[in-house]
C-alpha positions in Angstrom: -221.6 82.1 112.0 -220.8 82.9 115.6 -217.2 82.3 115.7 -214.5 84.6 114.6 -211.7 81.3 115.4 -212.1 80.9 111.7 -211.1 84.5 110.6 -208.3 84.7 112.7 -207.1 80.6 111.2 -207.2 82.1 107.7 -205.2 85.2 108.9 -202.7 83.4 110.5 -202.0 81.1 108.0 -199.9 83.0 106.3 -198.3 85.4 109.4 -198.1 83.2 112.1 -199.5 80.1 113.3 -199.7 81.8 116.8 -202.1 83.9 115.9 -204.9 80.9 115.4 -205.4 80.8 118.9 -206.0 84.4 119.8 -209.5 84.7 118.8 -210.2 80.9 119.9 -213.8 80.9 121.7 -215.1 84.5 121.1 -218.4 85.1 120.0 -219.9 88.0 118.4 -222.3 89.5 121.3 -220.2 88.5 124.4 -220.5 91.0 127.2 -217.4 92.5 129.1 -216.2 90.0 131.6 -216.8 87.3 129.1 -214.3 88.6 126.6 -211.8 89.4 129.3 -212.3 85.7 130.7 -211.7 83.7 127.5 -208.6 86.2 126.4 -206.4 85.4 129.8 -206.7 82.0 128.6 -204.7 82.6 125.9 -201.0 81.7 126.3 -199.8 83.6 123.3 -201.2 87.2 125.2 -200.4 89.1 127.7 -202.6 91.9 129.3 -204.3 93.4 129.6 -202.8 96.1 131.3 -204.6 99.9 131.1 -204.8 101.3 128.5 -206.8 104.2 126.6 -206.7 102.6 123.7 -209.7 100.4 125.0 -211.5 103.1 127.2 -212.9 104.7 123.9 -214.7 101.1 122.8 -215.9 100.4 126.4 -213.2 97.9 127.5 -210.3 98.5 130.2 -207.1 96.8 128.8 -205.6 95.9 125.7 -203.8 92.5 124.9 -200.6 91.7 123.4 -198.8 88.9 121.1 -196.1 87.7 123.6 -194.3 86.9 120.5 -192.8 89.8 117.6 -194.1 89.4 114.1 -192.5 90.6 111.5 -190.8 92.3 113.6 -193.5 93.7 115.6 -195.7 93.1 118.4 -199.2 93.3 117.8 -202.2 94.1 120.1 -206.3 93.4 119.9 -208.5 96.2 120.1 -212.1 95.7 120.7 -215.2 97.2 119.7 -217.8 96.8 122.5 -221.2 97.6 122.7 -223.1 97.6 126.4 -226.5 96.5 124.8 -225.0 94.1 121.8 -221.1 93.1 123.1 -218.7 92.0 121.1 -218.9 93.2 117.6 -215.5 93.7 116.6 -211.6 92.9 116.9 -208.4 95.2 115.5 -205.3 93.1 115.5 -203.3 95.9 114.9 -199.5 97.3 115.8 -198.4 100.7 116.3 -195.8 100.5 113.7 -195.0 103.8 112.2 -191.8 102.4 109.6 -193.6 102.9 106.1 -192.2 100.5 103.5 -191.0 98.3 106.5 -190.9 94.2 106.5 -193.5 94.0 108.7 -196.0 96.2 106.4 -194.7 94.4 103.6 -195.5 90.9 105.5 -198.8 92.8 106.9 -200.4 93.6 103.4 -199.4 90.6 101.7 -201.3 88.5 104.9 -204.4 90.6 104.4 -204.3 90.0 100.2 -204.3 86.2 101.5 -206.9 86.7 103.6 -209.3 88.2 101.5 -208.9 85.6 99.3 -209.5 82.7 101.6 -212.5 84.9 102.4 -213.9 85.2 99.2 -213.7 81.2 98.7 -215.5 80.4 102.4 -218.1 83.4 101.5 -218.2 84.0 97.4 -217.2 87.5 96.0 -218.1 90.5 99.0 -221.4 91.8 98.7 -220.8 95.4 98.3 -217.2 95.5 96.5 -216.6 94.3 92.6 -214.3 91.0 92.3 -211.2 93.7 91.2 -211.3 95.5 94.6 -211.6 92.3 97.0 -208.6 91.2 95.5 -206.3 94.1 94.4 -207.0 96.8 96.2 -205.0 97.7 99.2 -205.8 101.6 99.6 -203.6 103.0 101.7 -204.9 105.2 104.4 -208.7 104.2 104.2 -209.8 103.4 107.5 -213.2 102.3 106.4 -214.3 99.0 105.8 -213.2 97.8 102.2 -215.2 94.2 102.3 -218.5 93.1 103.4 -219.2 89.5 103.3 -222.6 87.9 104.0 -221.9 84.5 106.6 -225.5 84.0 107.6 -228.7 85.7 107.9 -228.2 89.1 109.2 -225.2 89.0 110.1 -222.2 90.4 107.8 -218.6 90.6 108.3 -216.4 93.3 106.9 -212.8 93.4 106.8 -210.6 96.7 106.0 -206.9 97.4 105.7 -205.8 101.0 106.6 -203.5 102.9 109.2 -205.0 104.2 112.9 -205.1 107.8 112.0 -202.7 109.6 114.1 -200.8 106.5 115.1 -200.0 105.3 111.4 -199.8 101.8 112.2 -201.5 99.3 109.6 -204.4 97.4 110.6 -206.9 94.5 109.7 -210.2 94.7 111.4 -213.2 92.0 111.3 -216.3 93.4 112.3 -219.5 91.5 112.5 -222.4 93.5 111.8 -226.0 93.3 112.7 -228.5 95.7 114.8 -225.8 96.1 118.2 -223.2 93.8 116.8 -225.4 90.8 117.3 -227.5 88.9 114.4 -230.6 90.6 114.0 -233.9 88.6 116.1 -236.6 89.4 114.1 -237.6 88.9 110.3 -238.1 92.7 110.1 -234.9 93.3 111.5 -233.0 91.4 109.2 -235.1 93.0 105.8 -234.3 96.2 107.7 -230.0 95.0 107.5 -230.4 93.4 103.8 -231.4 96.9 102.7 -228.7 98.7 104.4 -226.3 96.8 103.2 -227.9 96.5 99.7 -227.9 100.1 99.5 -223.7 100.7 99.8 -221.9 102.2 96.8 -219.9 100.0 95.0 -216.9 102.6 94.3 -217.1 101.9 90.9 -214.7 105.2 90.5 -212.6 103.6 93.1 -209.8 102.0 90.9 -209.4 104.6 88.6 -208.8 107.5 92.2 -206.1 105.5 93.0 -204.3 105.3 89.7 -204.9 108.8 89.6 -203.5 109.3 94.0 -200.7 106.9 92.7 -199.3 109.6 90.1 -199.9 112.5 92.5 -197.9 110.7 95.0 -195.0 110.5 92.0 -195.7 113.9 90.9 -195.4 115.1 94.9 -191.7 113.3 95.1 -190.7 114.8 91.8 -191.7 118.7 93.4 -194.5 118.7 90.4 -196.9 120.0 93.0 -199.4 121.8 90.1 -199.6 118.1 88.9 -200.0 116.6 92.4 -202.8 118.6 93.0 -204.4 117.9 89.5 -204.0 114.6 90.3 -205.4 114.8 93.8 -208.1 117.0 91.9 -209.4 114.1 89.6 -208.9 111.1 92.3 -211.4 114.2 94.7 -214.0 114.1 92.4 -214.6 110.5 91.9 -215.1 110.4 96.0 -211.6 109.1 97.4 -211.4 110.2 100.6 -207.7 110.7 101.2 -207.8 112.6 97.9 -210.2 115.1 99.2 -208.3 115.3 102.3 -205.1 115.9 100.4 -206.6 118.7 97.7 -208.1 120.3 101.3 -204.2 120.4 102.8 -203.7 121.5 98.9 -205.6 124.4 99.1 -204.9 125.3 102.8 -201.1 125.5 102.2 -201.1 127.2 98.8 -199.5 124.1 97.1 -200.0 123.7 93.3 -202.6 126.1 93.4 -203.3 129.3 95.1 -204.1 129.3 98.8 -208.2 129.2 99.3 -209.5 128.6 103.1 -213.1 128.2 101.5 -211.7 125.6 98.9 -209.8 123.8 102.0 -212.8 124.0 104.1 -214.8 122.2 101.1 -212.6 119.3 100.6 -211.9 118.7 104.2 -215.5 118.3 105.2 -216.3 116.1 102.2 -213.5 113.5 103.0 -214.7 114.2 106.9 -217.9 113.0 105.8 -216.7 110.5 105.1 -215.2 109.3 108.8 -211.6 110.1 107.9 -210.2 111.4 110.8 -207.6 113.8 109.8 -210.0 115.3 107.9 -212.6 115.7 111.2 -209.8 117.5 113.0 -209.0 119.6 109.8 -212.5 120.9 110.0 -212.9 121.6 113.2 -209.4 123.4 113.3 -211.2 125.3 110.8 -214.4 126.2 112.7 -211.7 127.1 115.7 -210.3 129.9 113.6 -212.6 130.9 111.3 -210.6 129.3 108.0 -212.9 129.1 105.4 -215.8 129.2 107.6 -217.4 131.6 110.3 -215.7 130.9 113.8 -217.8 127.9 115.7 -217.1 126.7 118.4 -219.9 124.0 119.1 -218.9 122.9 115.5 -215.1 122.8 116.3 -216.1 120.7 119.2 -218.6 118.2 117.0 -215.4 117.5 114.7 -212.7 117.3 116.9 -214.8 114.7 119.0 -215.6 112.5 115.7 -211.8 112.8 115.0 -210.7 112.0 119.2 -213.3 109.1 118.8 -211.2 107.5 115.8 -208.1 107.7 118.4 -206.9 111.3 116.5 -204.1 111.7 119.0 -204.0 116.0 118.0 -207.8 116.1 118.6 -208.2 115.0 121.5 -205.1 117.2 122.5 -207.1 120.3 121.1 -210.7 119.2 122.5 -208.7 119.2 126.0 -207.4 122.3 125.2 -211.0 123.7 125.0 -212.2 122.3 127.7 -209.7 123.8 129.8 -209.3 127.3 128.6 -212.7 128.0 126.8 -214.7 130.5 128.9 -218.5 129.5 127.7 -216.9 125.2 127.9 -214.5 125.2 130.6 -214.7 121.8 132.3 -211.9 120.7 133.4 -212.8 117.4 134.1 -213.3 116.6 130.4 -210.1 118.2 129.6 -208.2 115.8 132.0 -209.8 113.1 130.5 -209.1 114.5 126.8 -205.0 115.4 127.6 -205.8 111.6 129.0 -206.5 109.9 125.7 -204.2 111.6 124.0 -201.2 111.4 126.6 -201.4 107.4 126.7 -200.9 107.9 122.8 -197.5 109.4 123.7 -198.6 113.0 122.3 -195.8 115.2 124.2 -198.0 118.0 124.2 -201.0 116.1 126.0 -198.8 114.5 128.5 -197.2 117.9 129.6 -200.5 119.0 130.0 -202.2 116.3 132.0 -199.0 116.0 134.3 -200.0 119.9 134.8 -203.8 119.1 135.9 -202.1 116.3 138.3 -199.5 118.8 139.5 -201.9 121.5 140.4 -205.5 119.4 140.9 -207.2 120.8 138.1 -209.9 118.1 137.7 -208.6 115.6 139.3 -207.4 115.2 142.5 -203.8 116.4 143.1 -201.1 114.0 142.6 -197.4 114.3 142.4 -196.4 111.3 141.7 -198.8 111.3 138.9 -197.5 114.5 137.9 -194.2 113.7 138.0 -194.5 110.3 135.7 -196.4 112.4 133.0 -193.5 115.2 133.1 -190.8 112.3 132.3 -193.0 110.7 129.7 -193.1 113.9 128.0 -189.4 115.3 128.8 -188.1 111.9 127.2 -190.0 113.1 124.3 -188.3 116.2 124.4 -190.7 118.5 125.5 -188.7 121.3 127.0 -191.1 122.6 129.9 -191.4 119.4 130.7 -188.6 118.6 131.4 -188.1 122.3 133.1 -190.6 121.0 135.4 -189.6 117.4 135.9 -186.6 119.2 136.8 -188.2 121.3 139.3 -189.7 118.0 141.1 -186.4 116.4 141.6 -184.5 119.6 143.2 -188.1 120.0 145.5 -188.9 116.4 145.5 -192.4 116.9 144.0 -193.8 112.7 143.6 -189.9 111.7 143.2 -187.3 111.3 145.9 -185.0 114.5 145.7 -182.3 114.4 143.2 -180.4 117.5 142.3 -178.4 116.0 139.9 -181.2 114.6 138.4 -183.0 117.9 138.4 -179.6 119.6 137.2 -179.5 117.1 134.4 -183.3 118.4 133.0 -182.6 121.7 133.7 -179.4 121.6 131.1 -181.5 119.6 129.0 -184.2 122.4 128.5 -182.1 124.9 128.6 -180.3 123.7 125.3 -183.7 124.1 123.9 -184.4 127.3 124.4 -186.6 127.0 127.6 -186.6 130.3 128.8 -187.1 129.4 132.6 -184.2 126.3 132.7 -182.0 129.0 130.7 -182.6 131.4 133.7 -182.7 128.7 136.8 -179.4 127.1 135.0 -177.2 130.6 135.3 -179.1 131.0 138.9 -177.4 127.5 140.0 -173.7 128.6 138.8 -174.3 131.6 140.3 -175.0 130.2 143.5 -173.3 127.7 143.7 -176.3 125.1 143.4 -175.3 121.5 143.0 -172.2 122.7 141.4 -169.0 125.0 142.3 -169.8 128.9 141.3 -168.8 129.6 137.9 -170.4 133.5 137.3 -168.7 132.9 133.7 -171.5 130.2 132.6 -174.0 132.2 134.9 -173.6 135.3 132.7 -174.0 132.4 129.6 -177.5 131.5 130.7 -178.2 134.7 132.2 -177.8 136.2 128.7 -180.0 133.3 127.2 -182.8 134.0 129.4 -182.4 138.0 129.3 -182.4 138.2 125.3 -185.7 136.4 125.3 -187.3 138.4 128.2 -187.0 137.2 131.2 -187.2 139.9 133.6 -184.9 138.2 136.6 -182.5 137.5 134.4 -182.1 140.7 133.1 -182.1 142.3 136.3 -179.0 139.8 137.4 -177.2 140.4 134.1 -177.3 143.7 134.8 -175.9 143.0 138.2 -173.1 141.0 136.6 -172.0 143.8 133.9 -172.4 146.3 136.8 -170.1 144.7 139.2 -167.8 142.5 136.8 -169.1 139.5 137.8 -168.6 136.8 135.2 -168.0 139.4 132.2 -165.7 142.8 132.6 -167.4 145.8 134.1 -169.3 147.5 131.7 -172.0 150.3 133.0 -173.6 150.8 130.0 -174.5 147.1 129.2 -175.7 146.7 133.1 -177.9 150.1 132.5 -179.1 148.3 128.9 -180.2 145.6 131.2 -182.0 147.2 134.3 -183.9 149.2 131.2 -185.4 146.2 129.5 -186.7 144.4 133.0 -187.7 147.8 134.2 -190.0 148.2 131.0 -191.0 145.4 132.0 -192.3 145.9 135.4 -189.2 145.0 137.6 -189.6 147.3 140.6 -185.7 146.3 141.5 -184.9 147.3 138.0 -186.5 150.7 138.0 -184.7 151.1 141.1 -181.4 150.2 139.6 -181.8 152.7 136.8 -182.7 155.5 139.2 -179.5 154.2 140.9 -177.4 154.4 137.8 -178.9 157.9 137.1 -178.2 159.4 140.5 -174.6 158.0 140.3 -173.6 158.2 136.5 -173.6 154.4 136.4 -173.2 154.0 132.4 -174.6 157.4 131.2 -174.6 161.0 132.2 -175.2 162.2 136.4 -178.8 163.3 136.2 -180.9 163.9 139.1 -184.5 164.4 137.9 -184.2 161.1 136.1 -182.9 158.9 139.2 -185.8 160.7 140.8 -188.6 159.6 138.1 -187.5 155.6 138.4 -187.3 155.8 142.3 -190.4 156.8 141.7 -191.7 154.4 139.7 -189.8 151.8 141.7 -191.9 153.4 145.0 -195.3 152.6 143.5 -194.3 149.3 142.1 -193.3 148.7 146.1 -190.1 149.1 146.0 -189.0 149.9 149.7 -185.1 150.8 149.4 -186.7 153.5 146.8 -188.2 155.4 149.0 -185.1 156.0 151.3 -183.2 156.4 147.7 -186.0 159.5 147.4 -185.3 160.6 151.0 -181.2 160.8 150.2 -181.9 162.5 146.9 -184.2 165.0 147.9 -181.7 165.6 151.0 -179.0 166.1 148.4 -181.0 168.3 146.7 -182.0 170.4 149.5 -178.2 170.6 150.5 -177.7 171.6 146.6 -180.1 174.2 147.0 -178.3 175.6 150.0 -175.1 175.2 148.4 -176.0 177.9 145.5 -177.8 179.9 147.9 -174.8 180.9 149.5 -172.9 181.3 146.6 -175.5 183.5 144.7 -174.8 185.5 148.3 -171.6 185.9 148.5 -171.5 186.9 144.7 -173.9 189.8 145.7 -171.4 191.6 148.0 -168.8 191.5 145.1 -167.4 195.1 144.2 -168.6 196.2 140.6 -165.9 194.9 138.0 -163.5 197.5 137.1 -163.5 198.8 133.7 -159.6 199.6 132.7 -158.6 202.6 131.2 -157.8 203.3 127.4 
């Protein structure tokens, strides 16, 4: 049977009577356009606008329901094949509200669905009767039911969550060699024994009883019983149990900490296609947990993982791919930071508004740039928003706005980003977008300095040294040009020679102002040299000086000694 209409009239029954129309006229095998085609004619969609979700499957867009159920709006997802076509659909929504009406609504719609299923098609071919009509594992993301609708040609049906994203799913697949029913009588031998040669899980039920009291035991702090738990359910093959007793093992929980037991677990439930546990594994082949450090390995896994839409992998495969001496290519990690950015990973979007920012395979683009910056700082990503900051003051792919960039500058510096702290206290000082206020200048001068930042050390020094914002106090403003001069800061080192030659905030001593003006010389300071020019001048005069004393000491008359 061609037509997945009938799948998606079962489904909707019980969410939605909208839905009935969504998959009305596709056909497993269509090509590209023809999907796209009959989808616009859909009233109850809209789309499909770009979106990576699609651009892993070999389409361009994703749909949407126009209308909320449940409480959510769903999207279809579709799994395309260049030399089959259409093969598959995910109706899916990005929920992440565990315990929420709509996966309340969701589950109970799939348990109806399988059941409608199993009276059109008989019991699934590769499940017992108990699982096609109880179980709803959570966090499986491979396919739970197989149903045999003509020859060839199978349809599966799972219930899990999208990996990173944590929203709950149903997916149809059809199945047959590309998607499409197999041509030949060899072919379809060929699919009967595939198919006849799936494990029926007959552990299956008795893993989750056991994940269900690790779950309680977890809530209850009984971690040694959580992990026996997650132990037993491990053993009988349940793949989320075997990712669990990996993250067991890794974090030392309920049992002692064992990279080479974590490594174990992870790649068995990796093995297995769950995602988390691919990008487990190849963090572990990244740095050498449990396994020798491998690269090419670390890059096999995360790719399974980023493949599956794992949000932090393909973050992490990006990462590679732009810093990696023996991998660099920076046009995969644009496209990585890509997939993972249009997830709404923080981290991915900073990053690929950097590549657009400084045309790091791709072509530059502020504008670009600057829309991946705000999609990140509104995510709270504190460079970000350092740097979406910086385009507004320098209009950078935005119209200038200083009290715009004034706004993400405060908003950074409130957490902790080291530049915004020291650009904040730079504006108050100066006066930048706001009246001069060296009180709050010293504030974020002091935020910046205490976490290294060499300018701002050298101005807080500045500040103690001349009162500015804070009473004068010499031996704070020397504490101050010390730390940026160790540092580097050929102003510094010429500050300290300064506070040497003077007595600025510790003893007069000239052989120390004269080591830090030099130091300040071959760092390039200029006014150092002239500083070594006056000293040695003094010196000379000094010199001189005691000369003439030690002289005129010379034609003294011997000391009288008194008489008795």
């Amino acid at each position: 049977m061609k037509k997945l209409a009938y799948v998606a009239g079962l489904f909707a029954l019980t969410c939605a009577p909208l839905l009935a129309a969504l998959y009305e006229g596709l056909e497993v095998g269509m090509d590209k356009d023809q999907v796209l085609k009959t989808l616009r004619r859909s009233k109850q969609l809209e789309g499909p606008p770009t979106d990576a979700l699609l651009a892993r499957t070999g389409l361009n867009g994703v749909f949407k329901t126009r209308q909320a159920i449940g409480g959510q709006t769903f999207a279809l997802n579709f799994d395309y094949d260049p030399s089959g076509g259409l093969r598959a659909v995910v109706f899916y929504s990005r929920s992440k509200h565990r315990g929420s009406e709509y996966e309340t609504k969701l589950k109970s719609a799939y348990k109806a669905l399988l059941v409608g299923l199993t009276e059109q098609f008989g019991e699934p071919v590769n499940m017992p009767e108990w699982v096609a009509r109880e179980s709803l594992q959570e966090g499986r993301i491979q396919y739970m039911h197989m149903w045999k609708v003509s020859p060839g040609v199978f349809l599966m049906s799972g219930l899990g969550n999208m990996g990173a994203m944590e929203g709950y799913f149903p997916l149809f697949r059809f199945s047959g060699p590309s998607g499409m029913p197999p041509k030949s009588k060899r072919d379809r031998e060929e699919l009967k024994r595939e198919w006849a040669a799936i494990p029926e899980f007959p552990g299956l039920k008795e893993a989750e009883l056991h994940i269900s009291d690790a779950v309680l035991a977890m809530g209850s702090k009984k971690y040694k019983d959580a992990f026996e738990c997650f132990q037993q359910a491990a053993e009988l093959g349940h793949v989320t149990a075997q990712l669990n007793l990996g993250w067991a093992y890794s974090n030392g929980i309920g049992a002692p900490q064992d990279n080479d037991k974590a490594f174990y677990w992870y790649r068995k439930a990796a093995e297995q296609g769950h995602p988390t546990a691919q990008f487990d594994l190849g963090f572990c082949y990244v740095n050498g947990l449990g396994v020798e450090k491998d690269e090419h390995q670390a890059i096999g896994w995360y790719k399974k993982a980023a493949e599956q839409g794992h949000a932090v992998a393909q973050l992490n495969l990006g990462w590679i791919y732009a810093n990696s001496p023996s991998r660099k290519n920076w046009e995969q990690a644009v496209y990585w930071y890509k997939q993972a950015a249009e997830q709404g990973d923080p981290r991915a979007q900073y990053n690929l508004a950097w590549c657009y920012g400084n045309g790091s395979g791709t072509p530059k683009n502020p504008r670009k740039a600057a829309y991946w910056y705000e999609e990140a700082a509104m995510q709270n990503h504190a460079t970000a928003q350092y740097n979406l900051g910086w385009c507004y003051e320098n209009g950078f792919g935005v119209e200038p706005d200083l009290d715009k960039a004034l706004v993400w500058y405060h908003k950074s510096a409130l957490q902790g980003q080291i530049t915004a702290q020291y650009t904040l206290g730079w504006c108050y000082g100066n006066g930048r977008g706001m009246e001069v206020d060296m009180a709050k200048a010293v504030h974020w001068y002091t935020k910046a300095a205490e976490q290294g930042h060499t300018t701002a050390q050298l101005n807080l020094g500045w500040c103690h040294l001349n009162g500015k914002g804070t009473p004068v106090n010499r031996e704070e403003a020397l504490k101050w040009y010390l730390k940026a001069a160790e540092q580097g800061n050929a102003t510094a080192m010429f500050n300290v020679g300064n506070c040497y030659a003077h007595g600025y905030g510790i003893e007069q001593d000239d052989k120390q102002a004269e080591e830090w003006f030099l130091k300040a010389v071959r760092h390039g300071n200029k006014k150092a040299a002239s500083a070594l020019r006056h000293l040695a001048s003094k010196q000379e005069k000094e010199k001189k000086r005691t000369r003439r004393t030690e002289k005129s000491f010379s034609c003294l008359p011997p000391r009288e000694i008194p008489s008795p």
